[in-house]
Jmol script that loads the backbone (N, CA, C; Angstrom):
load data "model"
ATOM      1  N   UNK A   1       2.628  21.471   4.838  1.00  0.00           N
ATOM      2  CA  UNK A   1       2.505  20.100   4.425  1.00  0.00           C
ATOM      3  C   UNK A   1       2.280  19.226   5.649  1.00  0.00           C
ATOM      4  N   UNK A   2       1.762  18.456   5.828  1.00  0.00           N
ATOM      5  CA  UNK A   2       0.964  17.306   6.990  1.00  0.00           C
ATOM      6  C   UNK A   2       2.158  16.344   7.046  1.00  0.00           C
ATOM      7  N   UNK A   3       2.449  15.668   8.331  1.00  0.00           N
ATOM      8  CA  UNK A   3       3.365  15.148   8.487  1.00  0.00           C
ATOM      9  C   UNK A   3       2.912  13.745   8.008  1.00  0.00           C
ATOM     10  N   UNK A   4       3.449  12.712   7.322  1.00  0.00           N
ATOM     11  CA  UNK A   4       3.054  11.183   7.436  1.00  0.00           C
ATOM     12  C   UNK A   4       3.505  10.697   8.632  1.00  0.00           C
ATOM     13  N   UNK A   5       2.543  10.019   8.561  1.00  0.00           N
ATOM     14  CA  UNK A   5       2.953   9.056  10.889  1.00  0.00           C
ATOM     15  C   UNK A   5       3.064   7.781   9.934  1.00  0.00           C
ATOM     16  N   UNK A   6       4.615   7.555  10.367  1.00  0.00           N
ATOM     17  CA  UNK A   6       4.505   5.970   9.994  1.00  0.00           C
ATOM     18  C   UNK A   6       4.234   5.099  11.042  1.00  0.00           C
ATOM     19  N   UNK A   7       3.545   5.652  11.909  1.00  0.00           N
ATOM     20  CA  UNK A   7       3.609   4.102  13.032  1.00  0.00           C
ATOM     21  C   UNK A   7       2.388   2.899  12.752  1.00  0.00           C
ATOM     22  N   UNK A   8       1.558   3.560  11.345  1.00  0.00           N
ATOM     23  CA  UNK A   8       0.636   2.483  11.225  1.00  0.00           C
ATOM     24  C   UNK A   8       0.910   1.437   9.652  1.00  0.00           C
ATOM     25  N   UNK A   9       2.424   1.619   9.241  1.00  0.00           N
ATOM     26  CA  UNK A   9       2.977   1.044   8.205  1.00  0.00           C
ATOM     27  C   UNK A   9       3.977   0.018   8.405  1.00  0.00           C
ATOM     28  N   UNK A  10       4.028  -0.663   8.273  1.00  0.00           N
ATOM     29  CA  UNK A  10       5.509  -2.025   8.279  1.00  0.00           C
ATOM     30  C   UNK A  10       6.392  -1.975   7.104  1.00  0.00           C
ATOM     31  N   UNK A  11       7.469  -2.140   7.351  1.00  0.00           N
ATOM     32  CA  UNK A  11       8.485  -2.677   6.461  1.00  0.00           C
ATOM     33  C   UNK A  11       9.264  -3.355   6.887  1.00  0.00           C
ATOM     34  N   UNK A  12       8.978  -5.177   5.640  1.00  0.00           N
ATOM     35  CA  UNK A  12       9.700  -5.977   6.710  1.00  0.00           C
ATOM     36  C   UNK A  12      11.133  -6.518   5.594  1.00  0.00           C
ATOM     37  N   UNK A  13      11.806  -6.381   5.722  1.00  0.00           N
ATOM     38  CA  UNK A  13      13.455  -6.171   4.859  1.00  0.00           C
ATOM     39  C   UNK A  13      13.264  -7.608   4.412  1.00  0.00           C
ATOM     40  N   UNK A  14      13.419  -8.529   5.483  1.00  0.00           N
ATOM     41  CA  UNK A  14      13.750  -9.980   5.110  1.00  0.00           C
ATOM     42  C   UNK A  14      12.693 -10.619   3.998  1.00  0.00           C
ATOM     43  N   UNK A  15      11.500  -9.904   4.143  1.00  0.00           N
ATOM     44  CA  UNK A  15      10.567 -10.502   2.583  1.00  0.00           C
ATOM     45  C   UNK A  15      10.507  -9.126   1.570  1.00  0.00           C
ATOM     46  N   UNK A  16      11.350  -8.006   1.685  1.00  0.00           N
ATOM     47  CA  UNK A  16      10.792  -7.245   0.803  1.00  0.00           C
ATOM     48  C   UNK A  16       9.894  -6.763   0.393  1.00  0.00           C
ATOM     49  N   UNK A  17       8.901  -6.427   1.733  1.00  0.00           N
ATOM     50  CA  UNK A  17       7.709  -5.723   1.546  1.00  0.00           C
ATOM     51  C   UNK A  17       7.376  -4.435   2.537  1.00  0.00           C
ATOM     52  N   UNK A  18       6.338  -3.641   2.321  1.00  0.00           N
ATOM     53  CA  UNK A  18       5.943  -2.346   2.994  1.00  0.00           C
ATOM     54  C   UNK A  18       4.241  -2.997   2.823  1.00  0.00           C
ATOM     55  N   UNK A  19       3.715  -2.297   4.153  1.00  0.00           N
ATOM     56  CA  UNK A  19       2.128  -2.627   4.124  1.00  0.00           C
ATOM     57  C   UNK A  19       1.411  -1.363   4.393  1.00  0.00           C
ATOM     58  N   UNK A  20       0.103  -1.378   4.746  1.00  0.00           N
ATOM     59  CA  UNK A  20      -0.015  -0.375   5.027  1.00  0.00           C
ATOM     60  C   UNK A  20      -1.425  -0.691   5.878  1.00  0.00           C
ATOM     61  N   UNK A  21      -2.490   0.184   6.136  1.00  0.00           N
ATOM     62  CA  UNK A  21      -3.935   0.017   7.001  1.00  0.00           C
ATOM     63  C   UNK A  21      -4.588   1.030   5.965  1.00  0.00           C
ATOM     64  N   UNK A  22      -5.814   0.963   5.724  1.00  0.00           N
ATOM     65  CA  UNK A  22      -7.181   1.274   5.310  1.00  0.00           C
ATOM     66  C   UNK A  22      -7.158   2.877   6.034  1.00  0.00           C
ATOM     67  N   UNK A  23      -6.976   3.499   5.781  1.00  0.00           N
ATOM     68  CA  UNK A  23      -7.543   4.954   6.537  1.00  0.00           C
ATOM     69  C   UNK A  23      -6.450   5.690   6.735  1.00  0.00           C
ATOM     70  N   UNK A  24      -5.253   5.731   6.738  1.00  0.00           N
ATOM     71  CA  UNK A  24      -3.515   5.797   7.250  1.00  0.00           C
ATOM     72  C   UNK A  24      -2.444   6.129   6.177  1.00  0.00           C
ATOM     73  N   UNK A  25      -1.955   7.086   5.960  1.00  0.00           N
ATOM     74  CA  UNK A  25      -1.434   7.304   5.119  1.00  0.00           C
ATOM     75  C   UNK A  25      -0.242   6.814   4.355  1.00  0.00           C
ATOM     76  N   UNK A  26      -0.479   6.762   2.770  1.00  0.00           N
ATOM     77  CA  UNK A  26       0.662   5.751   2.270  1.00  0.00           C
ATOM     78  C   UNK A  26       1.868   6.247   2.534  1.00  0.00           C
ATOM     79  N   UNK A  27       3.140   5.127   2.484  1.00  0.00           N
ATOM     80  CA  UNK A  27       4.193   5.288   3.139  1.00  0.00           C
ATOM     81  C   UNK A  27       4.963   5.831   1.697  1.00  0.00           C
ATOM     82  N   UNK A  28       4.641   5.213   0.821  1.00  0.00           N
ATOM     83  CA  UNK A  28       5.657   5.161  -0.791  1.00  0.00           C
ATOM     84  C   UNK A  28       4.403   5.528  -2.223  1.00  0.00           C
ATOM     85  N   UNK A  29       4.728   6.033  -3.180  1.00  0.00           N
ATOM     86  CA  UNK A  29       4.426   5.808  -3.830  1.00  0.00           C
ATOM     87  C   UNK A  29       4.372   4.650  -4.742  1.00  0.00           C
ATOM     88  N   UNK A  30       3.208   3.802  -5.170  1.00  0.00           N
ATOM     89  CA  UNK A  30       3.304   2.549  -6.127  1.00  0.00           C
ATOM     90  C   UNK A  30       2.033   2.047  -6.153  1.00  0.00           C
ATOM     91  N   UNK A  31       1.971   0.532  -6.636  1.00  0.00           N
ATOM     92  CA  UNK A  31       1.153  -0.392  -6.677  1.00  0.00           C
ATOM     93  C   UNK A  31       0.861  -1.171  -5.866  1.00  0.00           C
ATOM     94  N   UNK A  32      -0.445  -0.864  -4.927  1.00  0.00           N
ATOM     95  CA  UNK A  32      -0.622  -1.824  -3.795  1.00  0.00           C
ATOM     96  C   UNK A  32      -2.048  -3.076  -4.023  1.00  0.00           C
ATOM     97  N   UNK A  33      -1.759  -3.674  -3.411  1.00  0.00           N
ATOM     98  CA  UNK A  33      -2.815  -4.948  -3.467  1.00  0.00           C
ATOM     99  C   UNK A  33      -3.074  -5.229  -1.895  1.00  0.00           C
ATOM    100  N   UNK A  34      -4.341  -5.672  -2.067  1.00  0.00           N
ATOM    101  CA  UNK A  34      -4.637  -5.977  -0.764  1.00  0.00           C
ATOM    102  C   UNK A  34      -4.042  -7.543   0.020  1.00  0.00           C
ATOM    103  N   UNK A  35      -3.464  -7.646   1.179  1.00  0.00           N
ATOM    104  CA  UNK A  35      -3.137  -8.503   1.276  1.00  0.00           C
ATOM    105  C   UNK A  35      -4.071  -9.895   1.714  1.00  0.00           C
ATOM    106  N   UNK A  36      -2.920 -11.043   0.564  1.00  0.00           N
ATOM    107  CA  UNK A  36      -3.894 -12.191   0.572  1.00  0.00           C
ATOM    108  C   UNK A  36      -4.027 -11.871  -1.072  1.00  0.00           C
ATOM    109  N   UNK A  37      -3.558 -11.187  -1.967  1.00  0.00           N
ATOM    110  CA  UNK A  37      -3.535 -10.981  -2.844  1.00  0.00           C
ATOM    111  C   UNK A  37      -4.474 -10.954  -4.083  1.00  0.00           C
ATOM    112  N   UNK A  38      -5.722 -10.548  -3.373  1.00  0.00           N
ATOM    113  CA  UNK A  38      -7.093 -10.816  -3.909  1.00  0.00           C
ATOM    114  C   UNK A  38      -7.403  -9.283  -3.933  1.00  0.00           C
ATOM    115  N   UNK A  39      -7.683  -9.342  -5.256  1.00  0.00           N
ATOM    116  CA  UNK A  39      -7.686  -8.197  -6.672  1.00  0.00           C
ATOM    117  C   UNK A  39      -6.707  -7.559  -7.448  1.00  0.00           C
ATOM    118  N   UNK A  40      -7.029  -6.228  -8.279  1.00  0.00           N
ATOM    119  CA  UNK A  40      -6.111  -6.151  -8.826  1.00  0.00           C
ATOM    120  C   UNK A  40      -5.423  -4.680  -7.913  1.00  0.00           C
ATOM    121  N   UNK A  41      -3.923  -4.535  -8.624  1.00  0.00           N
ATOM    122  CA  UNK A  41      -3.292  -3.638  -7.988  1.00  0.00           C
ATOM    123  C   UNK A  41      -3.915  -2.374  -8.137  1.00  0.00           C
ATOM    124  N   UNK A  42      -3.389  -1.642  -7.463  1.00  0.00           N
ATOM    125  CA  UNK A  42      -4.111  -0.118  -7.510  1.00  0.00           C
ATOM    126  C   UNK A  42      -2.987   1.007  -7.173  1.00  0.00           C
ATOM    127  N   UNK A  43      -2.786   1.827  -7.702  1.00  0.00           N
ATOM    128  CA  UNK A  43      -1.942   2.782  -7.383  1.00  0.00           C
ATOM    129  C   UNK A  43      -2.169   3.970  -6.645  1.00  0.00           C
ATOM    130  N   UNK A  44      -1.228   4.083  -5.866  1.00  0.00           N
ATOM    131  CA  UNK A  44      -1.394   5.232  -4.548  1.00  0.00           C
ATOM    132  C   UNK A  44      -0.587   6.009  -4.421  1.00  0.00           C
ATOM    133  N   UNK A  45      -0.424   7.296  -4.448  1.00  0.00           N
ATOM    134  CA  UNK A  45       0.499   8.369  -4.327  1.00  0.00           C
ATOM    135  C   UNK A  45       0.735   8.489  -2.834  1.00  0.00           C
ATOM    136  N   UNK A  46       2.152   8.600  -2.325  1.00  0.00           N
ATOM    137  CA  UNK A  46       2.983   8.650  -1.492  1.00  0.00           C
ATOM    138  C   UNK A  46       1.878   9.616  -0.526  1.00  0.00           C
ATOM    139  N   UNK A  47       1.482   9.855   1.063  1.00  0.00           N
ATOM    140  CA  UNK A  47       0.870  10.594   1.699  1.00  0.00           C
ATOM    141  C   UNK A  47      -0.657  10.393   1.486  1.00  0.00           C
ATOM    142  N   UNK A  48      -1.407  10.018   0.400  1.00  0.00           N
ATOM    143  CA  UNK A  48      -3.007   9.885   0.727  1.00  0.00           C
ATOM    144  C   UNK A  48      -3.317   8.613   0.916  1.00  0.00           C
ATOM    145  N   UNK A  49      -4.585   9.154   1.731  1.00  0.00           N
ATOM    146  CA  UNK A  49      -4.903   7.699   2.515  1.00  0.00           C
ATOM    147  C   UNK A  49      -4.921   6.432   2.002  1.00  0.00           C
ATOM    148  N   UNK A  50      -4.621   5.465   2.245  1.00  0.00           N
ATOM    149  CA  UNK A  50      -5.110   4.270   1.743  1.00  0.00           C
ATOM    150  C   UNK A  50      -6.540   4.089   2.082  1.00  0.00           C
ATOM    151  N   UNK A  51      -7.344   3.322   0.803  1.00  0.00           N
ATOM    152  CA  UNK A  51      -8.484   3.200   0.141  1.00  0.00           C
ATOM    153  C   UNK A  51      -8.941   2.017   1.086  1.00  0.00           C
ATOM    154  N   UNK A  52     -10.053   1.739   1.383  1.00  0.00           N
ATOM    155  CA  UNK A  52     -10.873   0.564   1.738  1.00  0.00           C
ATOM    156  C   UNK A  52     -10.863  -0.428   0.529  1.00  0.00           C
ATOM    157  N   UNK A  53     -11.407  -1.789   0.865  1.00  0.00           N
ATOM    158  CA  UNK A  53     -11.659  -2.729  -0.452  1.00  0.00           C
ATOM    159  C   UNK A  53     -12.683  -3.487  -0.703  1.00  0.00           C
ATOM    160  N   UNK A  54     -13.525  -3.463  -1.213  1.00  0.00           N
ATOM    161  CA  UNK A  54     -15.128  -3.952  -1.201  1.00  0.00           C
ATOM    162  C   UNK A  54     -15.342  -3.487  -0.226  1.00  0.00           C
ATOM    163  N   UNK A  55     -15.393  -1.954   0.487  1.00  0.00           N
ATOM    164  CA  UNK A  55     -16.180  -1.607   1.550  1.00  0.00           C
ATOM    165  C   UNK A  55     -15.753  -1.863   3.034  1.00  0.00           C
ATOM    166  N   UNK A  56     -14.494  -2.646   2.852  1.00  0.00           N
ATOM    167  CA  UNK A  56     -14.059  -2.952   3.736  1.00  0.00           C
ATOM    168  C   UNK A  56     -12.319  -2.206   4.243  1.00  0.00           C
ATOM    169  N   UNK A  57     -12.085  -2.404   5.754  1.00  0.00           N
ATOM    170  CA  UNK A  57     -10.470  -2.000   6.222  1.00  0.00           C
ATOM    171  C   UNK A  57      -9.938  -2.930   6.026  1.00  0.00           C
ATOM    172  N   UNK A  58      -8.809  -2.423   5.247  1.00  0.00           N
ATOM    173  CA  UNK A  58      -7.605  -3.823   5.519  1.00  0.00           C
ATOM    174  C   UNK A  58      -6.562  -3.269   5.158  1.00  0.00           C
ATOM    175  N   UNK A  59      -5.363  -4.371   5.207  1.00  0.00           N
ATOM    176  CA  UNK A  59      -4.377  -4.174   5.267  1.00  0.00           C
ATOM    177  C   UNK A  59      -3.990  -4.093   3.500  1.00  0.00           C
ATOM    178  N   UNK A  60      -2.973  -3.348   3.303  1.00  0.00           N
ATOM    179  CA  UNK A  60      -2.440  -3.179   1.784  1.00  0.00           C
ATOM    180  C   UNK A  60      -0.724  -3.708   1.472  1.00  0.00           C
ATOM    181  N   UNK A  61      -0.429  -4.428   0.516  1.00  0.00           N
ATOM    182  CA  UNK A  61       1.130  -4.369   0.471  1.00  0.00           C
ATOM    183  C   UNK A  61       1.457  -3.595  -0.563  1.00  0.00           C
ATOM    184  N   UNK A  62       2.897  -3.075  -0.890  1.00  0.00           N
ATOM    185  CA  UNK A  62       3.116  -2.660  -2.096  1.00  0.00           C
ATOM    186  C   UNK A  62       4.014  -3.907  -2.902  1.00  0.00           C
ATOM    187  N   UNK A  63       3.420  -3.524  -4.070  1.00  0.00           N
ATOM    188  CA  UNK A  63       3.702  -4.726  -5.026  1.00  0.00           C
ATOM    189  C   UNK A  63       4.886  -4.239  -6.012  1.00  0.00           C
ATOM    190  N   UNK A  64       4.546  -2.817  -6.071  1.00  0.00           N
ATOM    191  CA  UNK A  64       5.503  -2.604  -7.418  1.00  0.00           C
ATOM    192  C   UNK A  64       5.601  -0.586  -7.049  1.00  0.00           C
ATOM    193  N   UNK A  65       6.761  -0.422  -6.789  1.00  0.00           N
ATOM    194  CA  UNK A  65       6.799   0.694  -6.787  1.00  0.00           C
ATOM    195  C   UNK A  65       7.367   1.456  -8.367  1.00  0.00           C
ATOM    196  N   UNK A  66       7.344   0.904  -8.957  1.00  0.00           N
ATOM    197  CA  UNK A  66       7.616   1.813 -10.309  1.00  0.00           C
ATOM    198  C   UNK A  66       6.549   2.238 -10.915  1.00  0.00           C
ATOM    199  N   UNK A  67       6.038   3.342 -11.326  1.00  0.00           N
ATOM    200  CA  UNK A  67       5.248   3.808 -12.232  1.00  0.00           C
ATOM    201  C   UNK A  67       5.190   3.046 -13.738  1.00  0.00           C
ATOM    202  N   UNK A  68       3.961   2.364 -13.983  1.00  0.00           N
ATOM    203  CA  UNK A  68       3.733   1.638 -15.063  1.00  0.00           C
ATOM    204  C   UNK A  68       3.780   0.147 -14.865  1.00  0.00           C
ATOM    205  N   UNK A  69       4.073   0.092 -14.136  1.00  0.00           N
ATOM    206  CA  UNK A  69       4.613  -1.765 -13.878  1.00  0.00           C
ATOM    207  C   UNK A  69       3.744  -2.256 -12.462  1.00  0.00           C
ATOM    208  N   UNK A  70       2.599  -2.620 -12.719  1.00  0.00           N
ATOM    209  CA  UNK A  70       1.561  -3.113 -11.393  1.00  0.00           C
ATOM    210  C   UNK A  70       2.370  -4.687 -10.995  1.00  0.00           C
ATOM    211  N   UNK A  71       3.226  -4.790 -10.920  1.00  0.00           N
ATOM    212  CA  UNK A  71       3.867  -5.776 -10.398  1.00  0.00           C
ATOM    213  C   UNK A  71       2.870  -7.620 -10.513  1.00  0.00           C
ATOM    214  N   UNK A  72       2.300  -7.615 -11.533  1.00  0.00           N
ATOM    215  CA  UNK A  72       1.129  -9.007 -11.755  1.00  0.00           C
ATOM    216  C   UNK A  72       1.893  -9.886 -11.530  1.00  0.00           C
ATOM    217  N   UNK A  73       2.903 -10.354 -11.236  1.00  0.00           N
ATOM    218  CA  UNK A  73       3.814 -11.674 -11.807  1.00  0.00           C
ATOM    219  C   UNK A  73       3.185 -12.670 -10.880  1.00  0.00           C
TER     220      UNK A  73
END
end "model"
wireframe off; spacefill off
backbone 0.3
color backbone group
């Protein structure tokens, strides 16, 4: 099994969020959105890469780590 490198993920306690980078493997399983919160959520299994967005790198947050619940609020 491939190790996950978290050194290209944040988790910042005081707002309750995890992020992630475009190419870098996810930290958690859930619902991430790109940050700046423009589109819809997308779900990512724990270890594969995070996805580009319109073609582009960026940064990802997780919105909702429960299965079923894309966190829209």
């Amino acid at each position: 099994m491939k190790k996950i490198s978290q050194t290209r993920w944040v988790s910042n306690p005081t707002l309750g969020t995890i992020s992630a980078r475009t190419g870098f493997h996810c930290p958690r399983n859930g619902f991430w959105r790109p940050l700046g919160g423009v589109g819809e959520p997308l779900f990512v299994f724990e270890g594969s890469l995070m996805p580009p967005h319109a073609g582009h790198s960026i940064e990802w947050y997780l919105v909702d780590a429960r299965p079923g619940h894309p966190g829209l609020d």
